[in-house]
C-alpha positions, -999 to +999 in steps of 0.1 A: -801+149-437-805+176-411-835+153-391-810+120-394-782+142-377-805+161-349-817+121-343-784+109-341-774+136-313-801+126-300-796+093-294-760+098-287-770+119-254-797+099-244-771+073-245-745+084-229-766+098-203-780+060-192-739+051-193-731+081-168-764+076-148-757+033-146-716+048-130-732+038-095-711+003-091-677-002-078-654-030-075-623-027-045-597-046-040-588-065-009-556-086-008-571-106+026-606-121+026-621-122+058-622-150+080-658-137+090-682-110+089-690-103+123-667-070+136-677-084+174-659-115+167-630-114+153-595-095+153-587-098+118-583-063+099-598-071+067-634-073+085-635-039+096-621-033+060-656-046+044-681-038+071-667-008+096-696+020+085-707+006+060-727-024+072-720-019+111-723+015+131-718+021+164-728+051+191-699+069+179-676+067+147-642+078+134-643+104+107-615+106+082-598+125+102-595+105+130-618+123+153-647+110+167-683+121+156-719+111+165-733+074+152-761+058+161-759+079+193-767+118+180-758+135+210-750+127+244-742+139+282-716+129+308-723+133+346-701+156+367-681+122+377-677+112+345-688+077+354-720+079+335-729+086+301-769+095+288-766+083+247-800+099+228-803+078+198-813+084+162-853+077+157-860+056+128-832+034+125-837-002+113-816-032+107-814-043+075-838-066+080-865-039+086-860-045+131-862-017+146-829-004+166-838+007+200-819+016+232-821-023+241-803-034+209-774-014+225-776-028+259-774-060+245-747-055+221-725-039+250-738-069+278-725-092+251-692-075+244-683-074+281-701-108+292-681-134+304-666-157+278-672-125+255-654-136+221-650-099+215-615-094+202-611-062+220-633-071+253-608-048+271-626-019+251-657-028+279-644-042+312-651-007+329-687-005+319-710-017+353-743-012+338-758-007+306-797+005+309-824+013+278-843+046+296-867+045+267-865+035+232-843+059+224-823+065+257-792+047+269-779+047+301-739+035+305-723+038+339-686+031+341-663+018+372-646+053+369-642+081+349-628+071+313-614+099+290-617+072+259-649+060+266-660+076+234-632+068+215-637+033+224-673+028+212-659+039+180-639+008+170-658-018+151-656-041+181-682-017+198-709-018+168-746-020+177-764-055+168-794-071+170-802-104+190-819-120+166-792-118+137-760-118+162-754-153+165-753-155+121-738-127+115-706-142+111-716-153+078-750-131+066-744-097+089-768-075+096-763-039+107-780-008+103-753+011+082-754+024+046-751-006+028-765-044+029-748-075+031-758-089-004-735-126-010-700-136+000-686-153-029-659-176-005-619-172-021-633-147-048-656-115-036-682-100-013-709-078-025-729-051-005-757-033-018-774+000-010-798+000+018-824+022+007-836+023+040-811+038+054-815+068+081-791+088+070-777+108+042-782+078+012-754+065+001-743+072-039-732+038-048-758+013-056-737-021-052-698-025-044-680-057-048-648-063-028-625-084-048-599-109-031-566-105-051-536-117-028-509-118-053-491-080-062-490-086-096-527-101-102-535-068-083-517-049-107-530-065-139-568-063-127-562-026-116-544-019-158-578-038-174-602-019-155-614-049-134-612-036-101-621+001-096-600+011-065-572-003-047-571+013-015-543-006+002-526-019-030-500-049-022-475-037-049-462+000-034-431-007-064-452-004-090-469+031-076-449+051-101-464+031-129-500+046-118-487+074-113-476+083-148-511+074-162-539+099-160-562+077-153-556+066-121-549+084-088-525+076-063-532+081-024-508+078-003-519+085+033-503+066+068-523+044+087-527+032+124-508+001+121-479-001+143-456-027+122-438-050+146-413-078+147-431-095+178-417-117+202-432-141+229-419-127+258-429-157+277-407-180+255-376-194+269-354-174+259-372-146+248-377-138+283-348-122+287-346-089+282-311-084+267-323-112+239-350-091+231-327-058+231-301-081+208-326-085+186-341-052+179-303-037+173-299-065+149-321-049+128-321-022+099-354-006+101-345+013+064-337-018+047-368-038+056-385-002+045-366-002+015-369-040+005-404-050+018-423-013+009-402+002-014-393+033+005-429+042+019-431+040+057-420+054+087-392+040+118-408+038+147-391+031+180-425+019+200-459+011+194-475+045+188-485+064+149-457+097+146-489+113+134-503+112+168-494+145+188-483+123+220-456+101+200-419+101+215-395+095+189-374+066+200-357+047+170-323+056+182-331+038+216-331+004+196-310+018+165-293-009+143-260-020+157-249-057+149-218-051+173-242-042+202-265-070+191-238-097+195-224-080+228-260-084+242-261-121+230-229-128+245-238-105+276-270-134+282-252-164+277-268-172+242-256-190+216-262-210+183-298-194+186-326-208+164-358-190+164-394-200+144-402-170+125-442-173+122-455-148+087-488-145+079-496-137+042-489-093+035-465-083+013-447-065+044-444-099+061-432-121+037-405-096+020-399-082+051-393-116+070-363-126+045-347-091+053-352-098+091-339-133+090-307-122+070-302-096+098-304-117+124-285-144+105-251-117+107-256-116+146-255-151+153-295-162+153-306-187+128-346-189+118-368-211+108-395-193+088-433-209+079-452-188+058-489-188+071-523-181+054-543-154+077-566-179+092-533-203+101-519-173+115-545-163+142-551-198+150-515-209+159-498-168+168-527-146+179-546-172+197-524-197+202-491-185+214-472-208+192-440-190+182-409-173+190-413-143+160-436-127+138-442-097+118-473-083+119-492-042+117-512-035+142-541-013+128-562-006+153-563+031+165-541+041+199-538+005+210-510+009+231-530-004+259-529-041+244-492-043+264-514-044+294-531-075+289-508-105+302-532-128+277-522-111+247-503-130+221-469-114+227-477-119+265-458-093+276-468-090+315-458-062+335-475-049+367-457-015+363-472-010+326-507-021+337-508+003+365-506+027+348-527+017+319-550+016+347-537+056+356-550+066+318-583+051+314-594+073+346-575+103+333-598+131+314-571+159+318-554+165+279-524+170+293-519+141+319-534+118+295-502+129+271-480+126+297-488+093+307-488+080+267-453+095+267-444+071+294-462+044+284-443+043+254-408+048+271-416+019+293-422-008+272-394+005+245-371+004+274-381-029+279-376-042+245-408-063+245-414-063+205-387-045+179-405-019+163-401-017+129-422+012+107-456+029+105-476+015+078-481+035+049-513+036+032-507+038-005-538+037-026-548+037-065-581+044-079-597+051-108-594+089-116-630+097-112-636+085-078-641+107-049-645+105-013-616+078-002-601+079+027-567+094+021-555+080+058-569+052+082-580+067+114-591+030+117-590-002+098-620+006+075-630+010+037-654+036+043-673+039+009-703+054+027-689+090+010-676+075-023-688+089-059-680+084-091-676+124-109-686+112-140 
Protein backbone atom coordinates (compact mmCIF):
# COMPACT_ATOMS: atom_id res chain seq x y z
CA UNK A 1 0.00 0.00 0.00
CA UNK A 2 2.86 2.21 1.07
CA UNK A 3 4.91 1.54 -2.59
CA UNK A 4 1.33 2.20 -4.53
CA UNK A 5 1.22 5.66 -2.61
CA UNK A 6 5.15 6.66 -2.82
CA UNK A 7 4.36 5.73 -6.82
CA UNK A 8 1.48 7.71 -7.08
CA UNK A 9 3.34 10.93 -5.66
CA UNK A 10 5.50 10.09 -7.84
CA UNK A 11 3.88 10.28 -10.77
CA UNK A 12 1.77 13.10 -9.57
CA UNK A 13 5.09 15.43 -9.47
CA UNK A 14 6.57 14.11 -12.44
CA UNK A 15 3.37 15.25 -13.90
CA UNK A 16 2.79 18.21 -12.88
CA UNK A 17 6.26 19.21 -13.40
CA UNK A 18 5.96 18.50 -17.52
CA UNK A 19 2.47 20.81 -17.10
CA UNK A 20 4.56 23.75 -15.36
CA UNK A 21 7.71 23.11 -17.53
CA UNK A 22 5.23 22.94 -21.16
CA UNK A 23 3.71 26.91 -19.39
CA UNK A 24 6.12 28.48 -22.18
CA UNK A 25 3.05 29.47 -24.75
CA UNK A 26 0.92 32.43 -24.83
CA UNK A 27 -1.98 33.56 -26.71
CA UNK A 28 -2.63 37.88 -26.83
CA UNK A 29 -5.21 39.54 -27.92
CA UNK A 30 -5.38 42.09 -30.63
CA UNK A 31 -8.66 43.79 -31.60
CA UNK A 32 -6.87 45.14 -35.20
CA UNK A 33 -5.00 42.69 -37.44
CA UNK A 34 -2.37 44.19 -39.33
CA UNK A 35 -2.61 45.34 -42.69
CA UNK A 36 1.13 44.09 -43.00
CA UNK A 37 4.17 43.01 -41.34
CA UNK A 38 6.65 45.25 -42.40
CA UNK A 39 7.20 48.25 -39.55
CA UNK A 40 9.08 50.32 -42.57
CA UNK A 41 5.97 50.32 -44.51
CA UNK A 42 3.15 51.08 -42.97
CA UNK A 43 1.50 53.53 -40.34
CA UNK A 44 -0.90 51.32 -38.91
CA UNK A 45 -0.42 50.67 -34.97
CA UNK A 46 -1.23 47.23 -34.75
CA UNK A 47 2.19 46.36 -36.67
CA UNK A 48 4.43 47.69 -34.24
CA UNK A 49 1.98 45.91 -31.77
CA UNK A 50 3.16 42.31 -33.19
CA UNK A 51 6.66 42.99 -34.41
CA UNK A 52 8.28 46.27 -32.51
CA UNK A 53 11.22 44.18 -30.40
CA UNK A 54 10.11 41.27 -30.85
CA UNK A 55 10.74 40.48 -34.52
CA UNK A 56 12.30 43.93 -35.55
CA UNK A 57 15.15 45.86 -33.60
CA UNK A 58 16.62 48.89 -34.31
CA UNK A 59 20.16 50.79 -33.15
CA UNK A 60 18.30 52.01 -30.37
CA UNK A 61 15.00 50.96 -28.48
CA UNK A 62 12.42 52.31 -25.99
CA UNK A 63 12.37 50.61 -22.59
CA UNK A 64 9.20 50.45 -20.61
CA UNK A 65 9.85 53.41 -19.33
CA UNK A 66 10.02 55.37 -22.15
CA UNK A 67 13.68 56.01 -22.29
CA UNK A 68 15.84 55.03 -24.84
CA UNK A 69 18.50 52.18 -24.47
CA UNK A 70 21.06 50.49 -26.69
CA UNK A 71 19.69 47.97 -29.67
CA UNK A 72 21.46 46.59 -32.20
CA UNK A 73 23.84 49.61 -31.79
CA UNK A 74 25.67 48.74 -28.09
CA UNK A 75 27.28 51.96 -27.62
CA UNK A 76 27.98 54.89 -29.56
CA UNK A 77 29.81 58.52 -29.92
CA UNK A 78 28.62 61.90 -31.12
CA UNK A 79 31.10 64.48 -32.65
CA UNK A 80 31.66 67.83 -30.96
CA UNK A 81 29.02 69.27 -33.70
CA UNK A 82 26.69 66.89 -33.10
CA UNK A 83 26.26 66.26 -36.78
CA UNK A 84 27.81 62.84 -36.75
CA UNK A 85 27.19 59.79 -34.90
CA UNK A 86 29.88 56.51 -34.76
CA UNK A 87 27.15 53.39 -33.93
CA UNK A 88 29.45 50.09 -32.69
CA UNK A 89 27.28 47.28 -33.29
CA UNK A 90 26.54 43.98 -31.49
CA UNK A 91 28.87 41.00 -33.02
CA UNK A 92 27.05 37.92 -33.80
CA UNK A 93 23.74 39.05 -34.71
CA UNK A 94 21.84 37.18 -37.52
CA UNK A 95 18.57 37.52 -39.18
CA UNK A 96 16.34 34.92 -38.72
CA UNK A 97 17.21 33.43 -41.63
CA UNK A 98 20.82 32.78 -40.30
CA UNK A 99 22.24 36.37 -42.59
CA UNK A 100 24.58 37.88 -40.87
CA UNK A 101 23.69 41.68 -39.73
CA UNK A 102 26.50 43.93 -40.51
CA UNK A 103 27.07 47.74 -40.46
CA UNK A 104 25.79 47.61 -44.35
CA UNK A 105 22.40 46.00 -43.39
CA UNK A 106 22.05 49.40 -41.49
CA UNK A 107 23.11 51.71 -44.22
CA UNK A 108 20.75 50.11 -46.36
CA UNK A 109 17.87 50.06 -44.10
CA UNK A 110 18.41 53.95 -43.34
CA UNK A 111 19.26 54.80 -47.47
CA UNK A 112 15.92 53.04 -48.00
CA UNK A 113 14.01 54.87 -45.28
CA UNK A 114 15.14 58.29 -46.48
CA UNK A 115 15.36 57.40 -50.36
CA UNK A 116 13.23 59.11 -52.60
CA UNK A 117 9.80 57.62 -53.06
CA UNK A 118 10.58 56.05 -49.49
CA UNK A 119 7.18 54.39 -48.45
CA UNK A 120 8.30 54.83 -44.86
CA UNK A 121 5.35 56.11 -42.96
CA UNK A 122 7.50 58.26 -40.87
CA UNK A 123 10.26 59.29 -43.65
CA UNK A 124 10.42 62.62 -41.79
CA UNK A 125 12.16 60.54 -38.90
CA UNK A 126 15.38 60.56 -41.75
CA UNK A 127 15.31 63.68 -43.96
CA UNK A 128 18.32 65.07 -41.93
CA UNK A 129 20.57 62.17 -42.33
CA UNK A 130 23.32 63.20 -45.46
CA UNK A 131 25.26 60.03 -45.28
CA UNK A 132 25.10 56.80 -43.93
CA UNK A 133 28.66 54.75 -44.14
CA UNK A 134 29.50 50.90 -42.88
CA UNK A 135 33.35 51.73 -41.37
CA UNK A 136 33.67 48.00 -40.90
CA UNK A 137 31.35 45.20 -40.18
CA UNK A 138 30.53 46.34 -37.20
CA UNK A 139 30.95 50.26 -37.50
CA UNK A 140 28.36 52.76 -38.67
CA UNK A 141 29.00 56.09 -39.67
CA UNK A 142 25.66 58.61 -39.79
CA UNK A 143 26.20 62.24 -40.49
CA UNK A 144 23.27 64.58 -40.12
CA UNK A 145 22.47 68.17 -41.90
CA UNK A 146 22.75 69.58 -38.30
CA UNK A 147 22.80 68.77 -34.94
CA UNK A 148 19.63 66.70 -33.82
CA UNK A 149 18.81 66.30 -30.10
CA UNK A 150 16.25 63.32 -31.13
CA UNK A 151 18.35 61.63 -33.43
CA UNK A 152 18.37 58.80 -30.93
CA UNK A 153 15.02 58.97 -30.10
CA UNK A 154 14.13 58.68 -33.58
CA UNK A 155 16.03 55.41 -34.50
CA UNK A 156 13.92 54.05 -31.82
CA UNK A 157 10.52 53.94 -33.43
CA UNK A 158 9.77 50.86 -35.44
CA UNK A 159 9.91 52.91 -38.65
CA UNK A 160 13.77 53.00 -38.05
CA UNK A 161 14.31 49.00 -37.60
CA UNK A 162 17.34 47.39 -39.14
CA UNK A 163 16.55 44.96 -42.34
CA UNK A 164 18.04 42.95 -44.64
CA UNK A 165 18.10 43.45 -48.53
CA UNK A 166 17.40 40.28 -49.37
CA UNK A 167 14.08 39.78 -47.22
CA UNK A 168 12.97 43.66 -47.38
CA UNK A 169 10.98 43.58 -50.37
CA UNK A 170 8.73 40.26 -48.65
CA UNK A 171 8.68 41.23 -45.54
CA UNK A 172 5.40 42.64 -45.79
CA UNK A 173 4.00 39.29 -45.49
CA UNK A 174 7.02 36.68 -44.10
CA UNK A 175 9.27 39.40 -41.94
CA UNK A 176 12.45 38.82 -41.08
CA UNK A 177 14.39 40.66 -38.33
CA UNK A 178 16.90 39.81 -35.96
CA UNK A 179 14.83 40.28 -32.68
CA UNK A 180 13.79 37.62 -30.01
CA UNK A 181 11.22 35.89 -31.79
CA UNK A 182 10.50 34.53 -35.45
CA UNK A 183 7.87 35.06 -37.69
CA UNK A 184 6.21 31.61 -37.75
CA UNK A 185 2.45 31.88 -39.94
CA UNK A 186 -0.10 34.62 -40.33
CA UNK A 187 -3.33 32.91 -40.14
CA UNK A 188 -5.27 36.06 -42.32
CA UNK A 189 -8.77 37.36 -40.22
CA UNK A 190 -7.81 34.92 -37.31
CA UNK A 191 -4.06 34.98 -35.73
CA UNK A 192 -0.36 35.40 -36.13
CA UNK A 193 2.15 33.12 -34.51
CA UNK A 194 5.91 33.99 -33.58
CA UNK A 195 8.22 31.55 -32.30
CA UNK A 196 11.39 31.67 -30.26
CA UNK A 197 14.50 32.35 -32.10
CA UNK A 198 16.93 30.25 -30.54
CA UNK A 199 19.46 32.13 -32.24
CA UNK A 200 18.99 35.03 -30.85
CA UNK A 201 22.06 37.33 -29.55
CA UNK A 202 20.73 38.35 -26.66
CA UNK A 203 19.34 37.43 -23.34
CA UNK A 204 16.73 34.27 -24.77
CA UNK A 205 13.55 34.95 -24.58
CA UNK A 206 11.19 32.64 -21.96
CA UNK A 207 8.30 32.03 -24.21
CA UNK A 208 8.60 29.42 -26.78
CA UNK A 209 5.69 30.42 -29.26
CA UNK A 210 3.01 33.39 -28.82
CA UNK A 211 -0.06 33.58 -30.94
CA UNK A 212 -1.74 36.98 -31.31
CA UNK A 213 -5.35 36.48 -31.63
CA UNK A 214 -7.72 38.97 -33.83
CA UNK A 215 -10.85 39.57 -31.68
CA UNK A 216 -12.52 42.96 -32.81
CA UNK A 217 -15.82 42.70 -31.10
CA UNK A 218 -15.72 43.78 -26.92
CA UNK A 219 -17.72 41.11 -25.97
CA UNK A 220 -16.04 38.12 -27.98
CA UNK A 221 -12.92 39.65 -26.25
CA UNK A 222 -14.49 39.28 -23.08
CA UNK A 223 -15.86 35.76 -23.46
CA UNK A 224 -12.32 34.36 -24.85
CA UNK A 225 -10.48 36.24 -22.00
CA UNK A 226 -13.48 34.22 -19.12
CA UNK A 227 -12.68 30.53 -20.98
CA UNK A 228 -9.09 30.88 -20.84
CA UNK A 229 -8.62 31.23 -24.71
CA UNK A 230 -6.57 34.07 -24.84
CA UNK A 231 -3.90 34.55 -22.20
CA UNK A 232 -3.52 38.47 -22.04
CA UNK A 233 -5.32 41.29 -23.30
CA UNK A 234 -3.12 44.07 -23.22
CA UNK A 235 -5.25 46.75 -24.80
CA UNK A 236 -8.69 45.19 -24.00
CA UNK A 237 -11.67 46.90 -26.27
CA UNK A 238 -14.23 46.51 -23.34
CA UNK A 239 -12.68 49.15 -20.42
CA UNK A 240 -16.73 48.66 -18.91
CA UNK A 241 -16.22 45.41 -18.12
CA UNK A 242 -12.63 46.07 -16.15
CA UNK A 243 -14.34 45.74 -12.80
CA UNK A 244 -15.59 42.33 -13.79
CA UNK A 245 -11.63 41.21 -13.97
CA UNK A 246 -11.08 42.89 -11.43
CA UNK A 247 -13.08 41.04 -8.84
CA UNK A 248 -11.67 37.64 -10.02
CA UNK A 249 -8.32 36.54 -8.71
CA UNK A 250 -7.30 35.21 -11.62
CA UNK A 251 -6.77 37.86 -13.75
CA UNK A 252 -4.79 41.15 -13.34
CA UNK A 253 -5.79 44.40 -14.40
CA UNK A 254 -3.14 47.00 -15.89
CA UNK A 255 -4.04 50.10 -16.33
CA UNK A 256 -1.16 52.31 -17.58
CA UNK A 257 -1.59 55.56 -20.28
CA UNK A 258 -0.26 55.38 -23.59
CA UNK A 259 1.28 57.82 -26.29
CA UNK A 260 -1.77 58.17 -28.34
CA UNK A 261 -2.92 61.67 -28.58
CA UNK A 262 -6.89 61.02 -29.23
CA UNK A 263 -8.19 63.51 -31.76
CA UNK A 264 -11.27 64.64 -33.54
CA UNK A 265 -9.29 65.59 -36.75
CA UNK A 266 -10.23 67.87 -39.30
CA UNK A 267 -9.04 68.62 -42.96
CA UNK A 268 -7.88 71.88 -42.60
CA UNK A 269 -7.67 72.24 -46.26
CA UNK A 270 -11.42 71.46 -46.76
CA UNK A 271 -13.74 74.23 -47.61
CA UNK A 272 -14.87 75.13 -44.88
CA UNK A 273 -12.75 73.71 -42.42
CA UNK A 274 -10.29 76.24 -43.49
CA UNK A 275 -11.42 78.60 -41.39
CA UNK A 276 -10.21 78.94 -38.32
CA UNK A 277 -13.34 80.01 -36.28
CA UNK A 278 -15.17 76.65 -37.80
CA UNK A 279 -12.54 74.72 -36.43
CA UNK A 280 -12.55 76.75 -32.92
CA UNK A 281 -16.74 76.22 -33.17
CA UNK A 282 -16.13 72.83 -33.31
CA UNK A 283 -13.79 72.07 -30.57
CA UNK A 284 -16.16 74.12 -28.00
CA UNK A 285 -18.91 72.08 -29.26
CA UNK A 286 -17.56 69.37 -27.60
CA UNK A 287 -17.70 67.68 -24.02
CA UNK A 288 -14.36 66.03 -23.71
CA UNK A 289 -15.92 64.14 -20.23
CA UNK A 290 -18.79 62.71 -21.96
CA UNK A 291 -17.08 61.18 -24.93
CA UNK A 292 -14.59 59.87 -21.86
CA UNK A 293 -17.45 58.79 -19.99
CA UNK A 294 -19.48 57.16 -22.92
CA UNK A 295 -16.85 55.80 -25.32
CA UNK A 296 -14.05 54.60 -22.32
CA UNK A 297 -16.03 54.44 -19.46
CA UNK A 298 -14.29 56.98 -17.31
CA UNK A 299 -10.49 55.96 -18.15
CA UNK A 300 -8.66 58.75 -20.04
CA UNK A 301 -7.28 61.95 -19.77
CA UNK A 302 -8.55 65.77 -21.53
CA UNK A 303 -6.05 67.00 -23.37
CA UNK A 304 -6.05 70.44 -24.93
CA UNK A 305 -3.20 69.64 -27.79
CA UNK A 306 -1.38 66.98 -29.14
CA UNK A 307 1.12 66.18 -26.40
CA UNK A 308 0.93 62.88 -23.45
CA UNK A 309 0.26 64.99 -19.65
CA UNK A 310 2.81 62.36 -18.66
CA UNK A 311 5.45 64.05 -20.57
CA UNK A 312 7.37 66.78 -18.38
CA UNK A 313 6.99 69.46 -21.34
CA UNK A 314 3.00 69.23 -21.57
CA UNK A 315 0.97 72.67 -21.18
CA UNK A 316 -2.29 72.03 -19.91
CA UNK A 317 -4.73 73.68 -22.29
CA UNK A 318 -8.25 72.09 -22.15
CA UNK A 319 -9.76 75.25 -20.92
CA UNK A 320 -8.45 77.02 -24.18
CA UNK A 321 -11.00 74.88 -26.26
CA UNK A 322 -13.42 74.10 -23.08
CA UNK A 323 -16.98 72.96 -24.02
CA UNK A 324 -19.27 75.92 -24.57
CA UNK A 325 -22.23 75.30 -27.09
CA UNK A 326 -23.08 79.19 -26.83
CA UNK A 327 -19.44 80.07 -27.99
CA UNK A 328 -19.63 77.30 -30.54
CA UNK A 329 -22.77 78.77 -32.21
CA UNK A 330 -21.33 82.46 -31.78
CA UNK A 331 -18.25 81.26 -33.77
CA UNK A 332 -20.52 79.59 -36.42
CA UNK A 333 -22.48 82.63 -36.84
CA UNK A 334 -19.22 84.81 -36.37
CA UNK A 335 -18.03 82.81 -39.99
CA UNK A 336 -20.99 82.99 -41.87
CA UNK A 337 -21.92 79.23 -41.50
CA UNK A 338 -24.87 77.64 -41.61
CA UNK A 339 -27.01 74.39 -42.05
CA UNK A 340 -23.47 72.69 -41.86
CA UNK A 341 -23.10 68.98 -42.95
CA UNK A 342 -19.94 67.34 -42.25
CA UNK A 343 -18.68 63.37 -43.32
CA UNK A 344 -17.57 61.97 -40.20
CA UNK A 345 -14.94 59.18 -41.42
CA UNK A 346 -14.43 56.19 -38.12
CA UNK A 347 -12.27 53.63 -38.45
CA UNK A 348 -13.07 50.40 -36.36
CA UNK A 349 -11.83 51.12 -32.11
CA UNK A 350 -14.19 51.12 -29.66
CA UNK A 351 -13.15 54.90 -28.87
CA UNK A 352 -14.17 55.79 -32.50
CA UNK A 353 -17.27 54.33 -33.05
CA UNK A 354 -18.81 55.09 -29.42
CA UNK A 355 -17.15 58.06 -29.35
CA UNK A 356 -18.31 59.32 -32.91
CA UNK A 357 -22.23 59.07 -31.86
CA UNK A 358 -21.34 61.27 -28.73
CA UNK A 359 -19.42 63.82 -31.05
CA UNK A 360 -22.12 63.91 -33.66
CA UNK A 361 -24.92 64.51 -31.00
CA UNK A 362 -22.70 67.39 -29.82
CA UNK A 363 -22.26 68.94 -32.84
CA UNK A 364 -25.87 68.15 -33.70
CA UNK A 365 -26.99 70.93 -30.55
CA UNK A 366 -24.69 73.56 -32.23
CA UNK A 367 -26.15 73.57 -35.58
CA UNK A 368 -23.74 70.91 -37.57
CA UNK A 369 -25.31 67.92 -39.02
CA UNK A 370 -22.93 64.60 -39.91
CA UNK A 371 -22.92 62.09 -41.98
CA UNK A 372 -20.97 59.13 -40.32
CA UNK A 373 -19.41 55.87 -42.35
CA UNK A 374 -18.01 53.48 -40.25
CA UNK A 375 -14.65 52.14 -41.85
CA UNK A 376 -12.63 48.90 -41.48
CA UNK A 377 -8.81 49.89 -40.73
CA UNK A 378 -7.56 49.17 -44.19
CA UNK A 379 -10.73 51.50 -45.66
CA UNK A 380 -9.62 53.96 -43.25
CA UNK A 381 -5.98 54.58 -44.28
CA UNK A 382 -6.75 54.20 -47.83
CA UNK A 383 -9.53 56.90 -48.15
CA UNK A 384 -8.40 59.44 -44.55
CA UNK A 385 -4.64 58.82 -43.95
CA UNK A 386 -3.65 58.61 -47.47
CA UNK A 387 -6.24 59.87 -49.23
CA UNK A 388 -7.52 63.07 -47.70
CA UNK A 389 -11.05 62.15 -48.30
CA UNK A 390 -13.00 63.62 -45.40
CA UNK A 391 -14.14 66.46 -43.40
CA UNK A 392 -13.76 64.52 -39.62
CA UNK A 393 -12.40 61.64 -37.98
CA UNK A 394 -11.44 60.32 -34.70
CA UNK A 395 -8.45 58.65 -34.37
CA UNK A 396 -5.18 58.09 -31.35
CA UNK A 397 -2.17 58.92 -32.37
CA UNK A 398 0.23 56.41 -30.73
CA UNK A 399 3.38 57.11 -31.78
CA UNK A 400 5.77 58.69 -29.16
CA UNK A 401 6.32 62.80 -29.12
CA UNK A 402 4.90 63.23 -32.56
CA UNK A 403 4.01 66.60 -32.37
CA UNK A 404 6.23 67.27 -35.26
CA UNK A 405 3.64 65.58 -37.70
CA UNK A 406 1.85 69.37 -37.70
CA UNK A 407 4.85 70.26 -39.75
CA UNK A 408 4.30 68.28 -42.63
CA UNK A 409 1.84 70.19 -45.15
CA UNK A 410 1.23 66.33 -46.74
CA UNK A 411 -0.16 64.96 -43.69
CA UNK A 412 -3.65 63.83 -43.67
CA UNK A 413 -5.11 66.69 -41.59
CA UNK A 414 -2.95 68.99 -43.89
CA UNK A 415 -2.56 71.49 -41.58
CA UNK A 416 0.22 73.89 -43.30
CA UNK A 417 1.82 76.56 -41.40
CA UNK A 418 5.16 78.19 -42.19
CA UNK A 419 5.34 79.61 -38.55
CA UNK A 420 4.90 75.94 -36.93
CA UNK A 421 7.50 74.40 -39.35
CA UNK A 422 10.05 76.89 -38.56
CA UNK A 423 10.18 76.15 -35.67
CA UNK A 424 9.93 72.42 -35.89
CA UNK A 425 12.88 73.12 -37.84
CA UNK A 426 14.33 75.36 -34.42
CA UNK A 427 13.93 71.82 -32.30
CA UNK A 428 15.40 69.25 -34.41
CA UNK A 429 18.79 71.35 -34.19
CA UNK A 430 18.24 72.10 -30.51
CA UNK A 431 20.34 69.73 -27.90
CA UNK A 432 19.91 72.18 -24.94
CA UNK A 433 17.09 70.35 -22.30
CA UNK A 434 15.81 73.43 -21.55
CA UNK A 435 15.28 75.16 -25.10
CA UNK A 436 14.10 72.01 -26.41
CA UNK A 437 11.16 72.27 -23.50
CA UNK A 438 10.65 75.64 -24.28
CA UNK A 439 10.13 75.32 -27.78
CA UNK A 440 7.58 71.98 -27.14
CA UNK A 441 5.72 74.43 -24.96
CA UNK A 442 5.19 76.68 -27.83
CA UNK A 443 4.69 74.25 -30.26
CA UNK A 444 1.86 73.13 -28.50
CA UNK A 445 0.38 76.73 -27.82
CA UNK A 446 0.65 77.36 -31.49
CA UNK A 447 -1.28 74.87 -33.11
CA UNK A 448 -3.97 74.84 -29.99
CA UNK A 449 -4.34 78.48 -30.71
CA UNK A 450 -4.93 77.63 -34.06
CA UNK A 451 -7.59 75.09 -33.49
CA UNK A 452 -6.27 72.68 -36.26
CA UNK A 453 -7.71 69.32 -34.75
CA UNK A 454 -10.12 69.27 -31.31
CA UNK A 455 -8.31 67.45 -28.88
CA UNK A 456 -10.09 65.10 -27.15
CA UNK A 457 -8.20 62.66 -24.28
CA UNK A 458 -5.01 60.69 -23.72
CA UNK A 459 -5.53 57.09 -24.34
CA UNK A 460 -5.54 54.93 -21.48
CA UNK A 461 -4.06 51.71 -21.64
CA UNK A 462 -6.13 49.29 -19.72
CA UNK A 463 -4.95 45.69 -19.73
CA UNK A 464 -6.07 42.08 -18.35
CA UNK A 465 -3.98 39.16 -18.04
CA UNK A 466 -3.82 36.00 -16.68
CA UNK A 467 -2.59 36.31 -13.03
CA UNK A 468 0.60 34.53 -13.49
CA UNK A 469 2.05 36.51 -16.16
CA UNK A 470 4.91 38.88 -15.67
CA UNK A 471 6.81 41.32 -17.48
CA UNK A 472 4.00 43.47 -19.46
CA UNK A 473 4.29 46.64 -20.18
CA UNK A 474 2.22 48.56 -17.63
CA UNK A 475 2.42 51.91 -20.11
CA UNK A 476 3.23 52.33 -23.91
CA UNK A 477 6.34 54.39 -24.34
CA UNK A 478 5.53 53.32 -27.95
CA UNK A 479 2.97 51.33 -29.88
CA UNK A 480 4.47 47.83 -29.04
CA UNK A 481 3.56 44.44 -27.35
CA UNK A 482 6.88 43.81 -26.03
CA UNK A 483 6.77 40.12 -24.94
CA UNK A 484 10.54 39.88 -25.18
CA UNK A 485 10.48 40.07 -21.01
CA UNK A 486 7.14 38.09 -20.46
CA UNK A 487 6.97 34.83 -18.11
CA UNK A 488 4.65 32.75 -16.95
CA UNK A 489 5.36 32.39 -12.61
CA UNK A 490 4.10 29.19 -12.60
Amino acid sequence: MKTTLRLSAAVLALTAGAAMAQQTTLTVGMQLEPPMLDPTGGAAAAIDEVVYANVFEGLTRFAADGSVIPGLAESWEISEDGTTYTFHLREGVTFHDGAAMTAEDVVFSLDRARAEGSTNAQAALFANITSVEAVDDTTVTVTLDGPDGAFLFDMAWGDAVIVDEASAETNATDPVGTGAFAFSEWRQGDSITLTRNEDYWGEPAALTEVTFRFISDPNAALAAMMAGDVDAFPVFPAPETLEQFEADPRFNVIVGSTEGETILAMNNAGEVLSDPLVRQAISHAINRQDIIDGAMFGYGTPIGTHFAPHNPDYVDLTEQSAFDPDRARELLAEAGVEDLTLRLMLPPPAYARRGGEIIASQLRDVGIETEITNLEWAGWLEQVFRGYDFDLTIISHTEPADINIYARPDYYFQYDSAEFQSLMEELSVTTDPDERSRINREAQQMIADDYVNAYLFQLPKTGVANANIEGLWENSPTQAVDLTGVRWTQ
